[in-house]
PAFIVO-708551 format. One record per residue (C-alpha): residue number from 1; x, y, z. Coordinates in nm, 2 decimals. Example, Ala and Ser with C-alpha at 12.3 -4.5 7.8 and 13.67 -1.06 7.14 Angstrom:
<atoms>
seq xx yy zz
1 1.23 -0.45 0.78;
2 1.37 -0.11 0.71;
</atoms>
This chain:
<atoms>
seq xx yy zz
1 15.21 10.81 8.84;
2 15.38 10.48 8.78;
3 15.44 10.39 8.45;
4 15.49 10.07 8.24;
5 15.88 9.97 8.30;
6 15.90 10.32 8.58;
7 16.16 10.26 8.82;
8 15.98 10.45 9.04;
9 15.83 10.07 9.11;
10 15.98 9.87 9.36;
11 16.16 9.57 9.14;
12 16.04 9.29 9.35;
13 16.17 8.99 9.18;
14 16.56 9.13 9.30;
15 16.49 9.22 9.67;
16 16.43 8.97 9.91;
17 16.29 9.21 10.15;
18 16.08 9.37 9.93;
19 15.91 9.02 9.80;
20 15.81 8.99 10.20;
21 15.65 9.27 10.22;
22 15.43 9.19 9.91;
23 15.30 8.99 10.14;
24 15.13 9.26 10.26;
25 14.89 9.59 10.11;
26 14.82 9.90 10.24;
27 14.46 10.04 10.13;
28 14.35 10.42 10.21;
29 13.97 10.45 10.19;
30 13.82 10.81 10.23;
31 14.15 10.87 10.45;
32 14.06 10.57 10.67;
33 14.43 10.30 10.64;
34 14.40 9.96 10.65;
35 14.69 9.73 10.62;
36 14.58 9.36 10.48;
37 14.77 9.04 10.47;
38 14.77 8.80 10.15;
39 14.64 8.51 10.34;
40 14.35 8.62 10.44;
41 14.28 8.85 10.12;
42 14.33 8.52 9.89;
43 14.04 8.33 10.07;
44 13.81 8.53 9.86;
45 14.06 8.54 9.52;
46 13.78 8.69 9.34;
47 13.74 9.02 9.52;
48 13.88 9.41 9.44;
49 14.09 9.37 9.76;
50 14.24 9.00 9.63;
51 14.34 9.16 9.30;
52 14.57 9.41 9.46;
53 14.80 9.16 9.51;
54 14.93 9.10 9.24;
55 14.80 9.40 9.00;
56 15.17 9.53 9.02;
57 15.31 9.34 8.79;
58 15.07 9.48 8.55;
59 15.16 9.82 8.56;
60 15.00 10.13 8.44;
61 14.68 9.94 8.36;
62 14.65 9.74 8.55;
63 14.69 9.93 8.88;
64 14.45 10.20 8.80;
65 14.16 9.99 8.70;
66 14.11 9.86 9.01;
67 14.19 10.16 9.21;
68 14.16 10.55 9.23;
69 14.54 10.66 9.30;
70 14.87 10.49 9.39;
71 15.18 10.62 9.62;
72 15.45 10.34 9.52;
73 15.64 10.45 9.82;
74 15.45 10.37 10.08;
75 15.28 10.12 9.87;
76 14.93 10.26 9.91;
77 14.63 10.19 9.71;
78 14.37 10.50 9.77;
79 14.02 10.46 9.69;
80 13.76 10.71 9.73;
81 13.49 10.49 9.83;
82 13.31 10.54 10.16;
83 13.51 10.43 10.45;
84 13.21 10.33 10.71;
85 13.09 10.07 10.43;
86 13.42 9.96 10.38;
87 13.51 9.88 10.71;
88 13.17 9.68 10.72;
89 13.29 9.48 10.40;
90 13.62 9.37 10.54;
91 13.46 9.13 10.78;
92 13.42 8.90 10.57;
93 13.80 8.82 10.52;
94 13.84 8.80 10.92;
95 13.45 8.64 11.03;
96 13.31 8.54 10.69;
97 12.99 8.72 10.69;
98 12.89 9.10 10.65;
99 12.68 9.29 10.89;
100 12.58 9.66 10.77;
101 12.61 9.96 11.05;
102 12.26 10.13 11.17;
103 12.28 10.47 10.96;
104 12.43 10.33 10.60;
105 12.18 10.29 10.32;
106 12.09 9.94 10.20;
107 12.11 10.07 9.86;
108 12.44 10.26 9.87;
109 12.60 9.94 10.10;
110 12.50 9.73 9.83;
111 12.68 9.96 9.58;
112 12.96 9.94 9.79;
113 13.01 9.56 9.81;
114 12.93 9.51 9.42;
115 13.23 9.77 9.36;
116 13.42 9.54 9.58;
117 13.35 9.24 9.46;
118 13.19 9.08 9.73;
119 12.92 8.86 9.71;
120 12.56 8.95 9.87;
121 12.55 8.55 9.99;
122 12.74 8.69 10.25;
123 12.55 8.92 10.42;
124 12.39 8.84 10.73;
125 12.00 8.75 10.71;
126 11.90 9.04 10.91;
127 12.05 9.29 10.69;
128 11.93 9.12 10.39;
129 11.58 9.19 10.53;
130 11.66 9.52 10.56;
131 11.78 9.50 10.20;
132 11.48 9.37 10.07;
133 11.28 9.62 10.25;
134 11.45 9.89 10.08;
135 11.44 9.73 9.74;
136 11.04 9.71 9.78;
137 11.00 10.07 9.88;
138 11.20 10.21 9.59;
139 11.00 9.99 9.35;
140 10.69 10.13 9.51;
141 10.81 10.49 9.43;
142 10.93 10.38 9.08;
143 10.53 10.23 9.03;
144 10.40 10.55 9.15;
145 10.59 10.76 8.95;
146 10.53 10.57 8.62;
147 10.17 10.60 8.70;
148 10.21 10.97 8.71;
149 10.40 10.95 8.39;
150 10.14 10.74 8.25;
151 9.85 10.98 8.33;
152 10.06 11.28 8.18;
153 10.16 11.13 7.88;
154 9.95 11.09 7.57;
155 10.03 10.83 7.28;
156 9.94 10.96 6.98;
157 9.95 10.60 6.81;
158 9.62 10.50 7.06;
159 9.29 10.51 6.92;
160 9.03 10.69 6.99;
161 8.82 10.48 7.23;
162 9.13 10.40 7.41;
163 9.19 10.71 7.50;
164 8.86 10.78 7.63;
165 8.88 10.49 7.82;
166 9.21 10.62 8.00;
167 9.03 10.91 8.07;
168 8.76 10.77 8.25;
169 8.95 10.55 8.45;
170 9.17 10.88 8.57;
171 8.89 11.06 8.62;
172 8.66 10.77 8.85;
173 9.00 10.64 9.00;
174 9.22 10.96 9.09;
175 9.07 11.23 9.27;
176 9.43 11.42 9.25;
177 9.47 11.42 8.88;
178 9.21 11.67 8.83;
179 8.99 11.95 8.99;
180 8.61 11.78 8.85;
181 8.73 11.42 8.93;
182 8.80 11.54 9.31;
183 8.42 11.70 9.29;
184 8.30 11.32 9.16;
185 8.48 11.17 9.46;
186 8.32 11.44 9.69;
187 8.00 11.33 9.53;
188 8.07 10.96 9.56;
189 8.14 11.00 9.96;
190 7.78 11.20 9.98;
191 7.57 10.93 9.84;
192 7.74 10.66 10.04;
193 7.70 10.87 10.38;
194 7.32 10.92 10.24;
195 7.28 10.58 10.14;
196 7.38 10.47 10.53;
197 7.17 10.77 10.64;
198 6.88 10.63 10.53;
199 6.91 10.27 10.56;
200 6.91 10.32 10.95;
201 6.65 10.63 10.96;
202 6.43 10.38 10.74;
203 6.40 10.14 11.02;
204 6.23 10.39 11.24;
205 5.88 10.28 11.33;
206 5.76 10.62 11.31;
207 5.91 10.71 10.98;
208 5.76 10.38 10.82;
209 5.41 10.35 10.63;
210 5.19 10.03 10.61;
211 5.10 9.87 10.26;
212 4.76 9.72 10.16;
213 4.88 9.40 10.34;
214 4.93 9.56 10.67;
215 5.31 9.55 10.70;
216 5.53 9.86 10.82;
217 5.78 9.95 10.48;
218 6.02 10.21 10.44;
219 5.89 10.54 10.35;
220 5.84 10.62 10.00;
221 6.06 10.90 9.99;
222 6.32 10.76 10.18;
223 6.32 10.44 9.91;
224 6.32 10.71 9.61;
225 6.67 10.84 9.79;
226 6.80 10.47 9.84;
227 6.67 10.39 9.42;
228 6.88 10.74 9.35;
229 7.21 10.65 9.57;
230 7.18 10.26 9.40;
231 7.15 10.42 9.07;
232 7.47 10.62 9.12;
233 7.66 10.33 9.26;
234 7.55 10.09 8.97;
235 7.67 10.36 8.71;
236 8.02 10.44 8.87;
237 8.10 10.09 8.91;
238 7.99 10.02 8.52;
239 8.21 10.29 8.41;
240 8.50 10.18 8.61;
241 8.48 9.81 8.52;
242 8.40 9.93 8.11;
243 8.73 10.15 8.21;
244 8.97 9.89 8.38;
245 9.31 9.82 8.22;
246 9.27 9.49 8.35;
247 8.91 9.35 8.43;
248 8.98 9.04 8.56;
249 9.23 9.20 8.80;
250 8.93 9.50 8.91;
251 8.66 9.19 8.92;
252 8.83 9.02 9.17;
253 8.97 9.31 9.40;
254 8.85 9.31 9.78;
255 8.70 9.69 9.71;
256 8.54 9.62 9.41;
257 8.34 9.29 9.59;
258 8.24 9.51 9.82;
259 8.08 9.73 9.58;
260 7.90 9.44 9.42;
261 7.80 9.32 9.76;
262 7.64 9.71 9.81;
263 7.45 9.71 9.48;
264 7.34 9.34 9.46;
265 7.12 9.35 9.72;
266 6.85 9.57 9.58;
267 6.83 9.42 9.25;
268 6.81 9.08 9.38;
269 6.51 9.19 9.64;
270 6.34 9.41 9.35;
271 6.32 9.10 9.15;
272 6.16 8.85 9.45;
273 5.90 9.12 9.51;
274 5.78 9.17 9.16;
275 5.87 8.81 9.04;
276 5.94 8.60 9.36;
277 5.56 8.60 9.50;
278 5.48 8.42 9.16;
279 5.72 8.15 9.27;
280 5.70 8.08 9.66;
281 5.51 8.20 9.91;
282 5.45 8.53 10.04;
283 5.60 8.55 10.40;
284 5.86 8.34 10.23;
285 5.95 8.64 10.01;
286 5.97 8.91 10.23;
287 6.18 8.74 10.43;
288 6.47 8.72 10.19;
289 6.39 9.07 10.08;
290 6.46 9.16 10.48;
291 6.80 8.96 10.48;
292 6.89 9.15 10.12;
293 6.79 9.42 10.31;
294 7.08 9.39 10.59;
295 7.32 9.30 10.34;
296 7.28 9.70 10.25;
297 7.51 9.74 10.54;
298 7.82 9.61 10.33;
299 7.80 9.98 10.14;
300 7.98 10.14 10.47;
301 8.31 9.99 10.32;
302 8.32 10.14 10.04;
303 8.44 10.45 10.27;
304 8.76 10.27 10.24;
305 8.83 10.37 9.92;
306 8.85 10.75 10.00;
307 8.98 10.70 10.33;
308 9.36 10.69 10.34;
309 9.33 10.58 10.72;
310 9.10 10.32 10.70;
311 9.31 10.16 10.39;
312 9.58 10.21 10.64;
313 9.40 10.00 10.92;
314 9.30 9.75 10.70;
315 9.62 9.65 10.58;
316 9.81 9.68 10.96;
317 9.54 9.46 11.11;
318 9.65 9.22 10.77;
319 10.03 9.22 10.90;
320 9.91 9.16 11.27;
321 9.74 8.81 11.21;
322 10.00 8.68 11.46;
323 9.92 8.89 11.76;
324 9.54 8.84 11.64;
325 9.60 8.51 11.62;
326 9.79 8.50 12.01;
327 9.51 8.76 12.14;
328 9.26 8.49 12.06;
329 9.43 8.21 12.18;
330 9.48 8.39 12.50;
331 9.11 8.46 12.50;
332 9.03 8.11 12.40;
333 9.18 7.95 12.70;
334 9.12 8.21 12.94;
335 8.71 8.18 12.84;
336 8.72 7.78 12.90;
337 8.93 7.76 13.25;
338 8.75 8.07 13.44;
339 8.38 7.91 13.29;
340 8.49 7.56 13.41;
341 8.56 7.71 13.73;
342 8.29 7.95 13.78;
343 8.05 7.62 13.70;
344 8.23 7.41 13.94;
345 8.21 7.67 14.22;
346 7.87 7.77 14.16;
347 7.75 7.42 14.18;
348 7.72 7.47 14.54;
349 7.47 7.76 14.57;
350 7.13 7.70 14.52;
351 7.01 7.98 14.33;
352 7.32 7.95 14.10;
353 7.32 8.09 13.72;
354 7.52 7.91 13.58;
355 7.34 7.60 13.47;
356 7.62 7.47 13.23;
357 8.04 7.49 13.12;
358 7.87 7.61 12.76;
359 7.68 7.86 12.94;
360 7.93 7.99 13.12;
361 8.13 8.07 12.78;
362 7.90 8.39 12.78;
363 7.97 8.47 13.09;
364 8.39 8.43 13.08;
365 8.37 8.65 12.72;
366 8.18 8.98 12.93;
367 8.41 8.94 13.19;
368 8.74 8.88 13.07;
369 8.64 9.20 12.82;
370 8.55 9.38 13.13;
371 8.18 9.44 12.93;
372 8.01 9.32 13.26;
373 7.62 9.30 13.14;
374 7.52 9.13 13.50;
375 7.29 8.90 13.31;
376 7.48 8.64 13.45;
377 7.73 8.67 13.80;
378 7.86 8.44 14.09;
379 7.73 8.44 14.41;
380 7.99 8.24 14.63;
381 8.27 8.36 14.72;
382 8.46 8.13 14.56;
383 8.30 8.27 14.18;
384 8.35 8.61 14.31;
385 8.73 8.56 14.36;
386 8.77 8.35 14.07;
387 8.55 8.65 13.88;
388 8.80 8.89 14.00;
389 9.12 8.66 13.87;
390 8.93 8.64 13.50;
391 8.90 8.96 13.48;
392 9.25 9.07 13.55;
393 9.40 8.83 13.35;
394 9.13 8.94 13.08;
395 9.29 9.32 13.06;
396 9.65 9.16 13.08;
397 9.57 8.93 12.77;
398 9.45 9.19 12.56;
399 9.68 9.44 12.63;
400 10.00 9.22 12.54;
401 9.92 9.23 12.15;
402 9.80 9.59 12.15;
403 10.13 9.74 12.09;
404 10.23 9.56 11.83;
405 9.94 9.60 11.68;
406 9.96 9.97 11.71;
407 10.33 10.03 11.58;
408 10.25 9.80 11.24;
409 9.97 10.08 11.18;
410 10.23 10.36 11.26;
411 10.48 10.18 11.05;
412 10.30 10.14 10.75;
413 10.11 10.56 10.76;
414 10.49 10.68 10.80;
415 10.60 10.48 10.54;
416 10.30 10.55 10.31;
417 10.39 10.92 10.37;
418 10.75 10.89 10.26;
419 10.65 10.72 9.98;
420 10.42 10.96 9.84;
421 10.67 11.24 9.93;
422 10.98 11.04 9.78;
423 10.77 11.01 9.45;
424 10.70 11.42 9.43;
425 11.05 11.46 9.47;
426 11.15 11.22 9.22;
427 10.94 11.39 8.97;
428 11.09 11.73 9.08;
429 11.40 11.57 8.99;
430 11.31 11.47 8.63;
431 11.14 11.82 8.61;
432 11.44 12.01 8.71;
433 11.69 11.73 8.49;
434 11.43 11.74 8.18;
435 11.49 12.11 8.22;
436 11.82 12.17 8.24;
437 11.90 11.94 7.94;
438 11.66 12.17 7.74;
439 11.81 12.46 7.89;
440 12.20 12.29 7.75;
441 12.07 12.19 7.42;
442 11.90 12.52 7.34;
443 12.23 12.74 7.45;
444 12.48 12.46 7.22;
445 12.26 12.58 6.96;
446 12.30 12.95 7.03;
447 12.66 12.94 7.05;
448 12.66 12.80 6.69;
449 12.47 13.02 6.57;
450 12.66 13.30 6.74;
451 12.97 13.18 6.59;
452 12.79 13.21 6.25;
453 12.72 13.51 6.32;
454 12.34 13.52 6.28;
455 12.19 13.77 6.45;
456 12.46 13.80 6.65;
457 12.38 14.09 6.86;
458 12.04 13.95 7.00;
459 12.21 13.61 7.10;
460 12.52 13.73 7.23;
461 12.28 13.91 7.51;
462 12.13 13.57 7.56;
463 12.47 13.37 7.57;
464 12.55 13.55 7.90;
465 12.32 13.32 8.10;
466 12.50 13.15 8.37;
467 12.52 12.77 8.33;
468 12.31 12.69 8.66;
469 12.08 12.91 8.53;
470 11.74 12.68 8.43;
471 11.43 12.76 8.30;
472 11.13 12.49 8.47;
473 10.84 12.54 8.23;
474 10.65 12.26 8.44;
475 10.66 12.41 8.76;
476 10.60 12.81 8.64;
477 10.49 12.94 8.34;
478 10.65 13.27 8.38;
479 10.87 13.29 8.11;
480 11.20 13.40 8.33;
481 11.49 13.18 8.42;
482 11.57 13.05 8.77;
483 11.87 12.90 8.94;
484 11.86 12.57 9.12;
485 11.86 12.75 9.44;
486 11.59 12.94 9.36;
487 11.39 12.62 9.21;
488 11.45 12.46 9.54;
489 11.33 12.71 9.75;
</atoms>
């Protein structure tokens, strides 16, 4: 190790030679060599690299705080940095712009190039992407383990009625934190299925009655299981919004509209039929009760919230507006040429069915779907061939956006699933660290006390512990101690 005034160092103000070849640095990086020149290192003065340069006048100090180890020499700088990032970062002296490798970790390559003093302006676009990308997941596991955190932690400084209200909210919104709150979501899934149950079995003609007016209602029992499911729906969303952290936030969520949307519709018609007939006439009343009535179908949605797949296709069919968007477009263009066509070449025939270029919208949408009701077909052979075109081109267009489609629903299950396994394993982590600084603090203390010599036979038996040896209270409550390989396994 060079010291301060060490003639070990090169004197490079008295050798001609030796002042050219401070023109150039030699920098070992994990064992990979790289020689750089002080031209292109002093385009970007501001960098770990640019320092080098002239860090040997410094001595001592200066040389070691910018790198790991120094062989004066051969004039090397080492670093023990990663050398597949680093020859990533060097581009920037030679092309201006940084491009990271397939295989290196956003985070860690970000690491990298703050260690060398390289700004992130100068990574490409694509890889800042990628960057980003990363950046959101790891915020989405540090959300969803504070949200554990939160539901395991008490604070004792809360009142009373805010605690209760965290409570409820756990128990209505988190079928994982406990074993009764996963029966309450059971029970919540029943009533919805029985609450679509019925709405359809109610509409069959020989499951209905007829009042004194002579109209076919629902069944009596069937509308005391459709009061009871209504009554459970109207309670759990209560409790939820009484419970919400932030009721503006739950008020306007998509889910919670939907729930509105499911319970709304039989107050509003139990209101028209006892007050509405007061107030308008009869046949006027019943039907808005009927179209209240078909609003009941909205309830079928609020399988979303227990369904981790159908969250999952909601929010891929949300990232594929674009190929939605070119699907219909296809659609749209392929539905006006083939019905202009068909109507042009059916013209000729007599007993055509296509009477207008409107008309024959219906009939371009059943065939380019390849649904085919036969309501309306050609019969020249002219609308037969141009049929047969419409149709083909039909399957083509709606296969193009399918795959897209597809792999953003793929993409965003896989990634849910990492997520949720990345959090248990960051919690595993803090388990297993919150443990092992218990585990530290408690032997310091029992080495004191041994060197007191307190009791010293009892804790000089408990001293011998081995130093990986931890003791995970969280995730066993036998009271033995366990090494990190057996924690692991």
């Amino acid at each position: 190790i060079k010291m301060a005034g060490d003639s070990r160092f090169p004197d490079v103000d008295t050798d001609g030679s030796e002042k050219n070849e401070e023109t150039e640095i030699v920098v070992n990086v994990g064992g990979v060599r790289q020689v750089f020149y002080r031209d292109n290192l002093n385009q970007y003065p501001e960098t770990r690299l640019a320092e080098l340069i002239n860090c040997l006048s410094g001595g001592y100090d200066s040389i070691f705080s910018l790198c790991d180890d120094y062989d004066p020499g051969k004039r090397e700088f080492y670093f023990d940095r990663d050398p597949d990032a680093f020859k990533c970062i060097i581009d920037v002296y030679y092309f201006g712009e940084i491009h990271m490798k397939k295989g290196i970790c956003p985070i860690c390559f970000k690491n990298e190039m703050e260690f060398w003093k390289v700004d992130l302006k100068f990574l490409d676009d694509c890889c800042k992407t990628h960057l980003s990308e990363k950046k959101e997941e790891l915020e989405e596991i540090a959300r969803r383990v504070q949200l554990i955190l939160d539901d395991l932690g008490v604070d004792a400084s809360e009142s009373r009625w805010k605690r209760c209200q965290k409570y409820i909210w756990k128990f209505l919104e988190k079928p994982e934190s406990s074993y009764p709150a996963r029966v309450i979501a059971v029970l919540s899934f029943l009533f919805i299925l029985i609450s679509s149950i019925v709405m359809c079995v109610g509409t069959i003609p020989d499951l209905q009655v007829v009042d004194a007016e002579g109209n076919r209602i629902e069944h009596p029992t069937l509308d005391s299981i459709e009061t009871a499911c209504i009554g459970w729906f109207t309670m759990e969303y209560v409790l939820r919004l009484i419970s919400s952290p932030n009721k503006l936030h739950f008020a306007m969520s998509f889910m919670n509209i939907v729930d509105v949307l499911a319970i709304l519709p039989f107050y509003v018609s139990l209101i028209l039929t006892h007050l509405g007939a007061k107030l308008m006439e009869l046949s006027n009343v019943q039907q808005a009760v009927q179209a209240l009535r078909i609003m009941r179908i909205a309830r079928i949605f609020k399988l979303a919230r227990h369904s981790s797949g159908l969250q999952t296709l909601t929010y891929a069919l949300k990232r594929s507006f674009k190929e939605l968007g070119l699907l219909l477009m296809y659609l749209a263009v392929g539905i006006f040429v083939f019905s202009a066509l068909g109507y042009t070449m059916e013209q000729s025939h007599p007993e055509t069915l296509f009477k207008s270029i409107p008309q024959s919208f219906w009939w371009a949408i059943i065939t380019m779907t390849t649904v085919g009701y036969g309501d309306i077909y050609p019969k020249t052979t002219l609308g037969k061939l141009n049929a047969a075109i419409s149709f083909l081109c039909g399957v083509i267009a709606i296969a193009l956006p399918i795959h897209p489609i597809i792999n953003n629903f793929v993409r965003y299950y896989n990634k849910q699933r990492v997520l949720e396994t990345a959090a248990k394993h960051e919690l595993e982590l803090m388990e297993l660290n919150s443990a092992e600084g218990k585990a530290a603090s408690s032997k310091s203390e029992l080495e004191d006390l041994a060197r007191e010599g307190k009791e010293g036979s009892f804790y000089s038996s408990r001293l011998k512990v081995s130093h990986s040896d931890t003791f995970i209270h969280l995730l066993s409550e036998e009271k033995h101690y366990r090494t990190r390989l057996q924690s692991c396994k």
